[in-house]
C-alpha positions as CSV (number, residue, x, y, z in Angstrom):
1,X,-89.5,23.0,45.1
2,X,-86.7,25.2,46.7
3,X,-83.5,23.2,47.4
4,X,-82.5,23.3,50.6
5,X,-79.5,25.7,51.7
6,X,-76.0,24.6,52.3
7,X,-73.5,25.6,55.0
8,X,-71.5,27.2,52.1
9,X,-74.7,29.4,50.6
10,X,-75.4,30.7,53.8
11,X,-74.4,34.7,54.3
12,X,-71.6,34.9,56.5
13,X,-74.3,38.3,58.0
14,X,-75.6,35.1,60.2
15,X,-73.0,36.3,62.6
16,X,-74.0,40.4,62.3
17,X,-76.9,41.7,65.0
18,X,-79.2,42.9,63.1
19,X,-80.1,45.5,65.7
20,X,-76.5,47.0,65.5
21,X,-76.4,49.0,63.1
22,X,-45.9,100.8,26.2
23,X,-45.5,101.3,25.7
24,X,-44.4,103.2,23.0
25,X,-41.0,101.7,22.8
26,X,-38.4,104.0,21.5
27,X,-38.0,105.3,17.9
28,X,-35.5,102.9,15.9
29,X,-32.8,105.9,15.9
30,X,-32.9,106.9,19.7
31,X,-31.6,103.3,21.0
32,X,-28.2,104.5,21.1
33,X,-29.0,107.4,22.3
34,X,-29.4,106.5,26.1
35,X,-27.6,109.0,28.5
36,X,-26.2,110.8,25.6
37,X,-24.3,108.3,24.4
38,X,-23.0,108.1,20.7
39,X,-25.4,106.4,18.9
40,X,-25.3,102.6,18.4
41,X,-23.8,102.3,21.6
42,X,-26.9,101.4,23.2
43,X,-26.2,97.9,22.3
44,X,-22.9,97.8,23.8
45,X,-25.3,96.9,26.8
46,X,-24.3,92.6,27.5
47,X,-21.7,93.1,25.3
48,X,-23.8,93.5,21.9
49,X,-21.7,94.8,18.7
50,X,-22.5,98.5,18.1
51,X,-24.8,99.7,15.3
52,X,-27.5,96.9,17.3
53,X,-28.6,99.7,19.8
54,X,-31.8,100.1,17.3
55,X,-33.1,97.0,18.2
56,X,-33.7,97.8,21.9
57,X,-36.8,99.6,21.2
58,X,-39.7,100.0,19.0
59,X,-42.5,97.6,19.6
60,X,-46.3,97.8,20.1
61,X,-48.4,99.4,21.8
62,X,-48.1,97.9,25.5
63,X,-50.5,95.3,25.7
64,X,-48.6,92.8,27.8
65,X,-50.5,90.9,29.7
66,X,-49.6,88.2,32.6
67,X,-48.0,85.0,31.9
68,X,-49.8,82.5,33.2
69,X,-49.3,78.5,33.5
70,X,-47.4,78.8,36.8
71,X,-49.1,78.4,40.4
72,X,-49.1,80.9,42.7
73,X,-46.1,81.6,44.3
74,X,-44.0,79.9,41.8
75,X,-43.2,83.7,39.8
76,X,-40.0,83.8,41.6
77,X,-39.1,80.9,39.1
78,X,-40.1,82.5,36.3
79,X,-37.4,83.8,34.0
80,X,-34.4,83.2,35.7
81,X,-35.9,85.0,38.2
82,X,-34.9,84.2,42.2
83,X,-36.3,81.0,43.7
84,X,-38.6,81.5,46.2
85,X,-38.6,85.7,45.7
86,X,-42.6,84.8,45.8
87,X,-42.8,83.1,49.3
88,X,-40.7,85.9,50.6
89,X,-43.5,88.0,51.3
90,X,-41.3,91.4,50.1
91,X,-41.8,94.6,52.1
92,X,-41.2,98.0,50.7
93,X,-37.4,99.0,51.8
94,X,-36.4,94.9,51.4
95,X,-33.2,94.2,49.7
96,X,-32.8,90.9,48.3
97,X,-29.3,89.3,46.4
98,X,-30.3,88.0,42.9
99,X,-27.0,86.7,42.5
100,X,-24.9,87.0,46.3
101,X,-23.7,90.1,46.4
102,X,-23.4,91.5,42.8
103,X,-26.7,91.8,41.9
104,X,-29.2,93.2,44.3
105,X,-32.9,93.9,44.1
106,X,-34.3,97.2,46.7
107,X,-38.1,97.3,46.5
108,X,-39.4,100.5,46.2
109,X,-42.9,99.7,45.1
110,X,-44.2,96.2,45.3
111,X,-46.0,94.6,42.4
112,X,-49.0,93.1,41.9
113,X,-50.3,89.4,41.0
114,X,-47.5,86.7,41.1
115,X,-46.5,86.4,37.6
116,X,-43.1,87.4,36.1
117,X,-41.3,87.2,32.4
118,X,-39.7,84.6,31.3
119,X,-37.1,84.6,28.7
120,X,-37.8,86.1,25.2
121,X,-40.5,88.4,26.4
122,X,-40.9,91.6,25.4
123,X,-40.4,93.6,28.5
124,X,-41.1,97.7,28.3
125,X,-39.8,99.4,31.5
126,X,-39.1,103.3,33.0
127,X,-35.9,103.2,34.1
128,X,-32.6,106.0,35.8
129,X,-29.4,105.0,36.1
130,X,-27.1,106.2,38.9
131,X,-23.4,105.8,39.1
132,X,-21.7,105.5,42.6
133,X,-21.7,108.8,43.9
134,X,-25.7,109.4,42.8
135,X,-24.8,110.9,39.4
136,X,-27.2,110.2,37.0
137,X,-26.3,109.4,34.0
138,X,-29.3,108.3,31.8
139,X,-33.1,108.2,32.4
140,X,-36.1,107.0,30.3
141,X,-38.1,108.9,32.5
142,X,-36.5,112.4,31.2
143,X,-37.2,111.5,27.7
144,X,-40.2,110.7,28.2
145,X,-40.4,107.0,26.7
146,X,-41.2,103.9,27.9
147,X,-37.6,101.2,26.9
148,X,-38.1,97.9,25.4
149,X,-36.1,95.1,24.8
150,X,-36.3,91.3,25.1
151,X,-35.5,89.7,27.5
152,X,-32.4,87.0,28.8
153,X,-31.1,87.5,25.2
154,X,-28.2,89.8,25.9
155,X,-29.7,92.8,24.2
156,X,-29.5,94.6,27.6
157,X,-26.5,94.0,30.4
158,X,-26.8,90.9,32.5
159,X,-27.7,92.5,35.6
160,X,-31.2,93.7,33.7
161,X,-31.7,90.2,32.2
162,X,-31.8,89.0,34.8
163,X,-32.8,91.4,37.8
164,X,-36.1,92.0,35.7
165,X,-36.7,88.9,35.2
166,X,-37.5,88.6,38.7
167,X,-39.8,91.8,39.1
168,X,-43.7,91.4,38.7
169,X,-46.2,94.3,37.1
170,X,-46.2,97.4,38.0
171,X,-43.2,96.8,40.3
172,X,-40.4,99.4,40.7
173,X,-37.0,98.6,42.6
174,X,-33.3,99.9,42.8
175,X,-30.9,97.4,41.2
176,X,-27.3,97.4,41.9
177,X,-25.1,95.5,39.7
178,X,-21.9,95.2,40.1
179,X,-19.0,95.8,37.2
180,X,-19.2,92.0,35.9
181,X,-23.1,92.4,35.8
182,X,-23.1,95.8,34.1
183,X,-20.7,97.6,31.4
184,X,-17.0,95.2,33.1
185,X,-13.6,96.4,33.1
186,X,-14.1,98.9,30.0
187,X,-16.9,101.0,30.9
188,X,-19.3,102.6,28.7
189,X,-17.3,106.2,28.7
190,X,-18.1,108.8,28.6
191,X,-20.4,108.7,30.8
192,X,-19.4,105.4,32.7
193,X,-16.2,104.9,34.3
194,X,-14.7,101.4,34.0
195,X,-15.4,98.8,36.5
196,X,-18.4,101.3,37.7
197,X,-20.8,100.0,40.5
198,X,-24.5,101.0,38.9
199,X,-27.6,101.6,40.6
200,X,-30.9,101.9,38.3
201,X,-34.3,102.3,39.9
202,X,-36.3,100.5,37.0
203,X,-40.2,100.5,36.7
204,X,-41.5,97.2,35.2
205,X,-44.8,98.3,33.0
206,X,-45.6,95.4,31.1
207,X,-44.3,92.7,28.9
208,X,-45.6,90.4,25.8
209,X,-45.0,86.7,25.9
210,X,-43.2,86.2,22.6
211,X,-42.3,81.8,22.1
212,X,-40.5,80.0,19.5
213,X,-43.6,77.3,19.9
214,X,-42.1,74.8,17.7
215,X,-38.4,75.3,18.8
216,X,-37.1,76.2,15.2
217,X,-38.4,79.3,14.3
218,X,-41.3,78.6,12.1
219,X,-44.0,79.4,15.0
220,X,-43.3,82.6,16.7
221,X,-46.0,83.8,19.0
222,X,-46.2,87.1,20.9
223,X,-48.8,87.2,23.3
224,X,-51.1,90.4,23.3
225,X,-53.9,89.6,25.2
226,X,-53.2,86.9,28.1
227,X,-56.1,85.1,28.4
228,X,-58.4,83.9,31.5
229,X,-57.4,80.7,33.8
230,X,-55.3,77.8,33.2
231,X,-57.3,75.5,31.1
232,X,-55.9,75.3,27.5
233,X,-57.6,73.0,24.7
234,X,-56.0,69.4,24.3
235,X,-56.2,66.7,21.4
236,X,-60.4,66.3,21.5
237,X,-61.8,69.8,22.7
238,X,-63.5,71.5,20.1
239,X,-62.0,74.8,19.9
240,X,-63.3,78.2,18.6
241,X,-61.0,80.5,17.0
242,X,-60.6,83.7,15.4
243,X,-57.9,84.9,13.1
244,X,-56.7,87.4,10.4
245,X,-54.2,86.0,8.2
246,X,-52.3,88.7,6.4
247,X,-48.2,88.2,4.9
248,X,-45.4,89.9,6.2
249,X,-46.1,93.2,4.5
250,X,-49.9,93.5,5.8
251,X,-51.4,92.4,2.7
252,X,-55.1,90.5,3.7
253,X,-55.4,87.0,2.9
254,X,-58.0,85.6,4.5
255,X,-59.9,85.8,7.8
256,X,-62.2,83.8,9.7
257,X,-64.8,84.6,12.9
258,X,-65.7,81.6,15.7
259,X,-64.3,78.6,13.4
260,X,-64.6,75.3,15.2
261,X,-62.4,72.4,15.1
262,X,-61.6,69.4,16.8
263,X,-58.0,70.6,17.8
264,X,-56.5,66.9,17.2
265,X,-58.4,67.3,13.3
266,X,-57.0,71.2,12.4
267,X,-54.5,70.5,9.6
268,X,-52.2,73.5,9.8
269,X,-49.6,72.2,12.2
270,X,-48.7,75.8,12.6
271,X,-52.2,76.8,14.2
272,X,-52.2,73.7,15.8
273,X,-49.5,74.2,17.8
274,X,-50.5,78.0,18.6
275,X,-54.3,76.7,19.9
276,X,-52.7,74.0,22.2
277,X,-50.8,76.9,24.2
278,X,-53.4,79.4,24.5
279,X,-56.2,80.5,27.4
280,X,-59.6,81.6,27.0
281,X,-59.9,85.0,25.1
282,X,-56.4,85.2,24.7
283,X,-54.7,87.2,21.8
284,X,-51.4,86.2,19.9
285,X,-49.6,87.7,16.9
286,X,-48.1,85.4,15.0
287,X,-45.6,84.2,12.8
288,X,-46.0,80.9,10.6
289,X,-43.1,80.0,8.0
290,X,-45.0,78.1,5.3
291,X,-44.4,74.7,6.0
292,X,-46.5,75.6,9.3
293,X,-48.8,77.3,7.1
294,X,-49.6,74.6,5.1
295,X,-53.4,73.3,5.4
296,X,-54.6,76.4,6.3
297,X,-56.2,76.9,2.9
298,X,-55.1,77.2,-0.6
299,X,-54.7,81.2,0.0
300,X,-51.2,79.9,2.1
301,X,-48.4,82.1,0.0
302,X,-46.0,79.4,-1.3
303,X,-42.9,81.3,0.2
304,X,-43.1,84.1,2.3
305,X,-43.8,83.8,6.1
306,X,-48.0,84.1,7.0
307,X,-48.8,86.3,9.6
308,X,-52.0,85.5,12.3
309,X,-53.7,87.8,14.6
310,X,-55.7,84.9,16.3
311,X,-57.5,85.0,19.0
312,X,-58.8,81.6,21.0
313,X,-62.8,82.5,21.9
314,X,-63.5,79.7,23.9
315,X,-63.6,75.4,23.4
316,X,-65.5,72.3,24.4
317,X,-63.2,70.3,26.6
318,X,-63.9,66.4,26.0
319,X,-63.2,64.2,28.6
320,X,-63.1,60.7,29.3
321,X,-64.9,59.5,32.2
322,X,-63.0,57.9,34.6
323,X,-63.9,53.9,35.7
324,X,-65.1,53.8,32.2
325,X,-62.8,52.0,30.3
326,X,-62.7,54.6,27.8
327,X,-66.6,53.8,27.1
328,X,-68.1,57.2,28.3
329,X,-66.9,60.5,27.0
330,X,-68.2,64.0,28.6
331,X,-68.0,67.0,26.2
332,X,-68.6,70.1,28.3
333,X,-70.7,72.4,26.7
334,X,-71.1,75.1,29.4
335,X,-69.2,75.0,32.6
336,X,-70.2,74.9,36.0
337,X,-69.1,76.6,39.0
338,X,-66.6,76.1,42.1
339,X,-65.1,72.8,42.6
340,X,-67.9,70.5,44.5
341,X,-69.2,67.5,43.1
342,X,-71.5,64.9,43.9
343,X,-70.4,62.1,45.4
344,X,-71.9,57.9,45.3
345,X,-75.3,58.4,47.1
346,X,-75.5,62.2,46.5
347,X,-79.0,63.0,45.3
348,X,-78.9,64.8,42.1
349,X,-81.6,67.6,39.9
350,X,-80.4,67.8,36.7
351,X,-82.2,68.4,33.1
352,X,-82.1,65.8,31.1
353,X,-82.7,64.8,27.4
354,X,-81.8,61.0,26.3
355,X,-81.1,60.1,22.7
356,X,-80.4,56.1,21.2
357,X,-76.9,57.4,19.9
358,X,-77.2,55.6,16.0
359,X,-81.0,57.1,15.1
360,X,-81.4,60.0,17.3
361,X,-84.6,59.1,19.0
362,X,-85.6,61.0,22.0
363,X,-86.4,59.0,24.9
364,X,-85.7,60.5,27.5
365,X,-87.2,64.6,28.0
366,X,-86.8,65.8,31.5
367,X,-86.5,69.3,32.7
368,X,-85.7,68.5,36.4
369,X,-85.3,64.8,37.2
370,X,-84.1,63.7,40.7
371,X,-82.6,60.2,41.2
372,X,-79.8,59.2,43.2
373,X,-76.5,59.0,41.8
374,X,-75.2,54.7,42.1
375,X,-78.2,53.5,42.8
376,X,-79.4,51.9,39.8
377,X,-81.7,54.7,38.9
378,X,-80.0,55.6,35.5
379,X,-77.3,54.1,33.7
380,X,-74.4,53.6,35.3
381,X,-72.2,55.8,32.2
382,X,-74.9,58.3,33.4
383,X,-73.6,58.1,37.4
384,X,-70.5,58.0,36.6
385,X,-70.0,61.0,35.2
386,X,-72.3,63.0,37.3
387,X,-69.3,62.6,39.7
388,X,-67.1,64.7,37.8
389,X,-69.5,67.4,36.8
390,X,-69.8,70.4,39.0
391,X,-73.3,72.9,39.5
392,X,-74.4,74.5,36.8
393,X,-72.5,72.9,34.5
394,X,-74.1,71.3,31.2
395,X,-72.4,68.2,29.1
396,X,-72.9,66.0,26.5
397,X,-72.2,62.3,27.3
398,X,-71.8,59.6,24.9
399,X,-72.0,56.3,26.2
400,X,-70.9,53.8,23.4
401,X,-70.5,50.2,25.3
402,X,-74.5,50.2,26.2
403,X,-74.1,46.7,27.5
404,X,-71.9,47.6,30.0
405,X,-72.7,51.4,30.7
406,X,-76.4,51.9,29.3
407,X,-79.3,50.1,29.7
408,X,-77.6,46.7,29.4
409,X,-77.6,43.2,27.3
410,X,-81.6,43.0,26.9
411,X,-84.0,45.3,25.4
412,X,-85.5,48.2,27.5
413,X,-88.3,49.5,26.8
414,X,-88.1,53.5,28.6
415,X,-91.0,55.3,30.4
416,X,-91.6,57.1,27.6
417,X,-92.2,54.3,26.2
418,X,-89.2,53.7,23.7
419,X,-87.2,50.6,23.1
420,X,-83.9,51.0,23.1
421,X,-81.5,47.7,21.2
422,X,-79.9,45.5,23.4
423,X,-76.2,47.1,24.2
424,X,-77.2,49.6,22.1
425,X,-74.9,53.0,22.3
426,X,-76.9,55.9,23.7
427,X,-76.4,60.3,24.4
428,X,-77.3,62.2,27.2
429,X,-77.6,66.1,27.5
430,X,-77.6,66.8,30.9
431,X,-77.5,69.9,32.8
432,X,-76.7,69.6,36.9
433,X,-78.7,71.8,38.9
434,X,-78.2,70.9,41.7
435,X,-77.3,68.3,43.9
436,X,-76.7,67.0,48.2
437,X,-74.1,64.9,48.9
438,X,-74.0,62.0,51.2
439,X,-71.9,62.9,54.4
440,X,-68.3,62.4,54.1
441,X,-66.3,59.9,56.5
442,X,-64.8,62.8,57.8
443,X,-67.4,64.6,58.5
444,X,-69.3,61.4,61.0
445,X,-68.6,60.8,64.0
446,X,-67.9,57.3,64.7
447,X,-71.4,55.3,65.4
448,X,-72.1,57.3,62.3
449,X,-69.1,55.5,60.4
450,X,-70.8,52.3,62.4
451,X,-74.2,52.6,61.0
452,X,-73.1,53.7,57.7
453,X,-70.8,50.5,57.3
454,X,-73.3,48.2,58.1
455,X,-76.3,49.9,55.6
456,X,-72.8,49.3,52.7
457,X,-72.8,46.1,54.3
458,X,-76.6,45.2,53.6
459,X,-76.4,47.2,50.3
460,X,-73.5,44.8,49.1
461,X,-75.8,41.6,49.5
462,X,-78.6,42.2,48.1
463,X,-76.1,43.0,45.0
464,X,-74.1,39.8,45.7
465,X,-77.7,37.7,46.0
466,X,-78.4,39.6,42.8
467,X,-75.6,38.3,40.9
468,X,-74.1,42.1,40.2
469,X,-70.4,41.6,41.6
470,X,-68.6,44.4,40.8
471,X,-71.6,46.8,42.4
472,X,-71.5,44.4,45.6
473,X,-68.0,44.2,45.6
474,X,-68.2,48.6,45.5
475,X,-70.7,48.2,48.6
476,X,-68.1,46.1,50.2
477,X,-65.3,48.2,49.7
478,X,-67.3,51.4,51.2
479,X,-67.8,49.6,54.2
480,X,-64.6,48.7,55.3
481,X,-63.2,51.8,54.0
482,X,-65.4,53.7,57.0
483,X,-64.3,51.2,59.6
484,X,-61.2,49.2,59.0
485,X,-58.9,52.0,60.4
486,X,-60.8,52.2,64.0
487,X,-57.7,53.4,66.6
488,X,-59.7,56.1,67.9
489,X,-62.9,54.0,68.1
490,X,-63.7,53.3,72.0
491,X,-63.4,49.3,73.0
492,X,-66.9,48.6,72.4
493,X,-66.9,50.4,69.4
494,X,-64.0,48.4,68.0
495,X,-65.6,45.1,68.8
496,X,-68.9,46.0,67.4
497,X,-66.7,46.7,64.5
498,X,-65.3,43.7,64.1
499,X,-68.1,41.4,63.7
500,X,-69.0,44.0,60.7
501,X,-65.4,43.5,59.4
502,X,-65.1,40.1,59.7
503,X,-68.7,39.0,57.8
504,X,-67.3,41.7,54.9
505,X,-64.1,40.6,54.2
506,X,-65.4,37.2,54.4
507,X,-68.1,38.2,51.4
508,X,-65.7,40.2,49.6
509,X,-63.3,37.5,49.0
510,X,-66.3,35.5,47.8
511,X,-67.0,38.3,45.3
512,X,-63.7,38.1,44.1
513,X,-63.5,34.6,43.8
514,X,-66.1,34.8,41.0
515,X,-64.4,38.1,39.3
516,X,-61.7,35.5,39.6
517,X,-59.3,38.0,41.3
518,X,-57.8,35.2,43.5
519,X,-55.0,36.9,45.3
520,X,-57.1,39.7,46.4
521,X,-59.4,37.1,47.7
522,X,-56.6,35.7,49.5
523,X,-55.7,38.9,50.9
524,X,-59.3,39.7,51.8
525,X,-59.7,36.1,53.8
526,X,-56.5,36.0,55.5
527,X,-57.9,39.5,57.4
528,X,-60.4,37.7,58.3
529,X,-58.9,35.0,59.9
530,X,-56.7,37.5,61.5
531,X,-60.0,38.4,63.5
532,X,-60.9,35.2,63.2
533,X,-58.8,32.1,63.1
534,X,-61.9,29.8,63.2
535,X,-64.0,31.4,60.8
536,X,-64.9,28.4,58.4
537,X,-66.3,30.2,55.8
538,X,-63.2,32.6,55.2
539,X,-60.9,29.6,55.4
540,X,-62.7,27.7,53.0
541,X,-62.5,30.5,50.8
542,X,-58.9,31.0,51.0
543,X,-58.5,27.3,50.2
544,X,-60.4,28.1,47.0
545,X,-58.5,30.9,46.6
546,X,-55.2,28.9,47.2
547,X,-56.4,26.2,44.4
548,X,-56.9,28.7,41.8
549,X,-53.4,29.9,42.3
550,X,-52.0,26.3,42.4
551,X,-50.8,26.3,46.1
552,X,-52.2,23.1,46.3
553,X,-50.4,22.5,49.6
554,X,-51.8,25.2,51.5
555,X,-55.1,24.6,50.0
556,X,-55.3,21.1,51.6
557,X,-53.8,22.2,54.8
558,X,-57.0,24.4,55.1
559,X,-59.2,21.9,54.2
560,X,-58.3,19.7,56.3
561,X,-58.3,22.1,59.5
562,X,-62.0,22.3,58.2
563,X,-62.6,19.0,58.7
564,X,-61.3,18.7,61.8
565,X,-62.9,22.0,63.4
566,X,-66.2,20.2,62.2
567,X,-66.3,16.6,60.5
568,X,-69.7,17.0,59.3
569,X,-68.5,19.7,57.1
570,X,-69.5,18.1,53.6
571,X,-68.4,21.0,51.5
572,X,-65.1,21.0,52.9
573,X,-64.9,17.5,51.8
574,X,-65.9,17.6,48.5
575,X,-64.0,20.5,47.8
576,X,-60.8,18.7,49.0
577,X,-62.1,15.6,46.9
578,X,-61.6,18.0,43.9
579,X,-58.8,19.4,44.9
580,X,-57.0,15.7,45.1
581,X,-57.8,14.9,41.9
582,X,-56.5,18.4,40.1
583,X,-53.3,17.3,42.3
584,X,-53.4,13.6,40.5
585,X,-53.8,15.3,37.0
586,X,-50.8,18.3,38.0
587,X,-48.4,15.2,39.2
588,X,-49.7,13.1,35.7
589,X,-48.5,15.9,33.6
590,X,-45.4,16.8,36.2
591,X,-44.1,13.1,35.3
592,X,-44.7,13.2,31.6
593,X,-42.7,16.5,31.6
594,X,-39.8,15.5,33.8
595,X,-40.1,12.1,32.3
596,X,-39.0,13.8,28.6
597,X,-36.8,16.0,30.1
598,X,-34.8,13.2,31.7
599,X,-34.9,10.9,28.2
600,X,-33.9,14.2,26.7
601,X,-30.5,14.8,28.7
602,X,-29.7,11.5,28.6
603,X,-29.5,11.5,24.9
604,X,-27.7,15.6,24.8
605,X,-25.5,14.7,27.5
606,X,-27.0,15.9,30.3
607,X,-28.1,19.4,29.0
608,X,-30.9,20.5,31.1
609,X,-33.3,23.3,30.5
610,X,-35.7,25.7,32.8
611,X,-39.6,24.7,33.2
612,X,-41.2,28.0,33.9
613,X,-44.3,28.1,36.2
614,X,-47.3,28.8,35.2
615,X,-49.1,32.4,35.9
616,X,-49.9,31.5,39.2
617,X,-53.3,34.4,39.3
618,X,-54.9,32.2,36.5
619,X,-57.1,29.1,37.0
620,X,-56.2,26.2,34.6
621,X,-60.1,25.3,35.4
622,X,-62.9,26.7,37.4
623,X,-61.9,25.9,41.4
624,X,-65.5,26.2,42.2
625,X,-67.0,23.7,39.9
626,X,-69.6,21.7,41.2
627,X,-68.9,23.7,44.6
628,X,-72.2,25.2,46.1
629,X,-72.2,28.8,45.3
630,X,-71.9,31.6,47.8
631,X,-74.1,33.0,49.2
């Protein structure tokens, strides 16, 4: 026999119509030869001790590539470089002040990409110096080679540190420095006269990242390749790697071709560290002392530096999935294109191959399977990470809380005609083919945002009737979400609208009364009544929401209104029969409490001590006991 339904089980959708719907750097023994200089006076550039002028050349072949791991437009920054220089949109003939008037920047040819180097780099440039009157008095160009130094380390003046700093590839400008940001009071005779006004039109040909990676010398890395994008690998990616290992004076030790590791699991805290900073295909020398070296294999010399040329081929990027709670985790085995992705609703191709996670059995084998993403067609650990993946792409999902993100509490016995365990942990291989979205709010107009609302509406009670909350509650949510802002709806719209509204926040704070989320029931029925003031249904859900949070008070104060908007209201009454006798307990236990407070002053003298509250968004017992359940 079917029991008869109460005024509290009935769907508050009653009230809905239906029908509504180098460069060769320069030989060792010609960097103090610039300009004809003595030698070793080269590094009297920046103030540097002679006999150091050797050390502003040399170098490999140029192979600089582009630092990367700055946005567009943020190259300016870069390497003490001048704010902004990016966003200034530089036209040949443009003079710019680096620093007011005593360095200044004329652009003779303009650069290309955005990127500029930073401090430490190893910069090769073409360069002539000019005094004053347009005498030249050294020139790169004339002999032929290609300078090098590093950079914003004081091996050159201060007006190259840090005028180049702010130049991109391939750029070539005039920069003027003025006496403190060239060779000062002194000079640099014979050929430069003290407190000398210089002019040199430099060529910026390339550069080579070269970091301290671990900040105390025992990882240097000089970039020779820069690699492609801005993805590096992090803690869980399996990378891929290729390296030569070899000591300071060349000798071989060991080398290696497409190694994989988990980065997070590679025990060379050197290598580590390198990986974790690298792009795609890019190619680093480098410099491990051995304490960095260590765990690279029992070929690592005991003292003596180790010397890499590694390369970082490619890696897996593992992911957890978001609204997972750290239950689903997406390895990306090939990655897809541009930067759409399905969305909830979006109908979905994909290959698919389904494994149970502990024995490996198949059952799942699918080379194009449609279904619609949150619909209850696959696993929800599945959907949910359809939603990050993009076309073309192909991943690897683990799903490890089955209960929860598989195929649930119960044995399921597949299409293919394979149980899978209760809860039981499970794999997917999936590659997205393609996929069409549901139309975006922004893209209806608004009787589509009207019909749309209400089919969330329906959506979210046949969930709610189904006893699955936190979908219904999800249906709910996308409902309002199209129509609860509605200024630019027309009047009828709007009221239309309303009667929507007012039904779904109504059975939304009844969802959350049972995911015991009491003030955001609260929240969700006090809307309500804001359309409403003599909606019964939201009112007696706030005083159940009330309740749980102890406002006992307000809780009766609603009740009672009940009663009097409709006498015969017999849930209203028994629900504020309950609710005076959790009042009788709370003053029963109030009195025992104050009453061995008071005995306890009186024999300390009066001392008297804080009760805190209770957690006022926790139920001492279930408000809804014995209450007819909605809907």
């Amino acid at each position: 026999m079917v029991a008869p339904v109460s005024w509290a089980e009935k769907m508050d959708d009653a009230d809905v119509e239906e029908d509504e719907p180098q460069q060769q750097g320069m030989p060792p023994d010609m960097g103090g030869m610039m300009g004809g200089m003595p030698p070793g006076m080269g590094g009297m550039m920046g103030g540097m001790p002679p006999g150091m002028g050797g050390m502003m050349g040399g170098g490999m072949p140029g192979m600089g590539g582009m630092m990367g791991g700055m946005p567009p437009g943020m190259g300016g920054m870069m390497g003490g470089g001048m704010p902004g220089m990016d966003d200034m949109d530089p036209e040949v003939g443009d003079i710019v002040d680096i620093k007011e008037k005593d360095l200044t920047k004329e652009f003779v040819v303009l650069g290309s990409g955005w990127q500029t180097p930073e401090k430490g780099d190893e910069v090769s440039v073409h360069y002539v110096g000019t005094l004053d009157d347009g005498t030249t008095f050294d020139s790169s160009r004339d002999r032929g080679l290609p300078f090098t130094f590093n950079l914003g380390v004081g091996e050159v003046i201060k007006g190259w540190d840090e005028g180049v700093a702010t130049m991109k590839k391939g750029e070539k400008s005039i920069l003027t420095c003025a006496p403190e940001y060239a060779y000062g009071v002194t000079g640099s005779p014979p050929k430069i006269p003290p407190n000398s006004t210089l002019k040199f039109e430099v060529e910026l040909l390339s550069w080579k990242s070269v970091k301290d990676i671990a900040g105390d010398g025992g990882v240097i890395k000089k970039t020779l390749q820069e690699g492609a994008g801005w993805d590096k690998p992090k803690n869980k990616d399996e990378v891929f790697y290729t390296y030569t290992a070899t000591t300071e004076e060349g000798t071989e030790l060991y080398s290696c071709e497409d190694e994989m590791q988990v980065v997070e699991q590679i025990a060379s805290a050197g290598l580590k560290k390198c990986l974790e900073t690298m792009k795609r295909g890019e190619q680093a020398h480098v410099i491990l002392t051995s304490s960095y070296a260590e765990g690279l294999g029992e070929w690592v010399p005991a003292e003596g530096n180790t010397v890499l040329m590694l390369t970082a081929n490619r890696w897996h990027r593992v992911e957890e999935v978001p609204n997972a709670d750290k239950c689903v985790e997406k390895k990306v085995l090939i990655e897809g294109e541009g930067c759409d992705r399905p969305n909830e609703g979006a109908e979905v191709t994909a290959a698919v191959i389904g494994r149970i996670l502990e024995t490996g059995e198949e059952f799942m084998n699918a080379e194009e399977h449609k279904w619609v993403v949150d619909d209850e067609q696959m696993p929800d650990g599945l959907d949910l990470t359809l939603l990050q993946m993009k076309k073309g792409e192909k991943a690897l999902v683990t799903i490890s809380d089955g209960t929860r993100f598989g195929f649930g509490g119960t044995e399921t016995t597949t299409e293919s005609g394979v149980k899978v365990p209760a809860g039981a942990a499970i794999q997917y291989e999936v590659s997205l083919n393609d996929f069409e979205k549901t139309k975006e709010s922004w893209d209806m107009s608004n009787d589509e945002k009207y019909e749309a609302s209400i089919v969330k509406k329906d959506q979210g009670n046949v969930y709610f009737k189904a006893g699955k909350n936190e979908r219904a509650l999800k249906r709910y949510e996308a409902c309002l979400k199209l129509i609860e802002y509605d200024t630019q709806f027309p009047d009828e719209l709007k009221e239309k609208c309303k009667v929507v509204k007012l039904a779904t926040y109504s059975n939304c704070a009844a969802v959350m009364l049972k995911l015991k989320r009491y003030k955001d029931a609260l929240e969700k029925c006090n809307k309500a009544l804001e359309i409403d003031g003599a909606h019964q249904k939201a009112r007696f859900r706030r005083a159940q929401a009330l309740a749980a949070r102890d406002d006992y008070d307000e809780a009766e104060m609603d009740l009672k209104k009940l009663i009097d908007m409709d006498p015969k209201n017999v849930d209203a009454r028994n629900e504020l029969k309950r609710l005076k006798h959790k009042m009788a307990t709370q003053r029963k236990k109030d009195s025992a409490i104050f009453g061995n407070m008071f005995e306890r002053m009186a024999k300390t003298g009066g001392d008297f001590y804080e009760v805190k509250p209770k957690d006022t968004d926790e139920a001492e017992e279930n408000p809804a006991d014995g209450v007819p359940a909605f809907p």
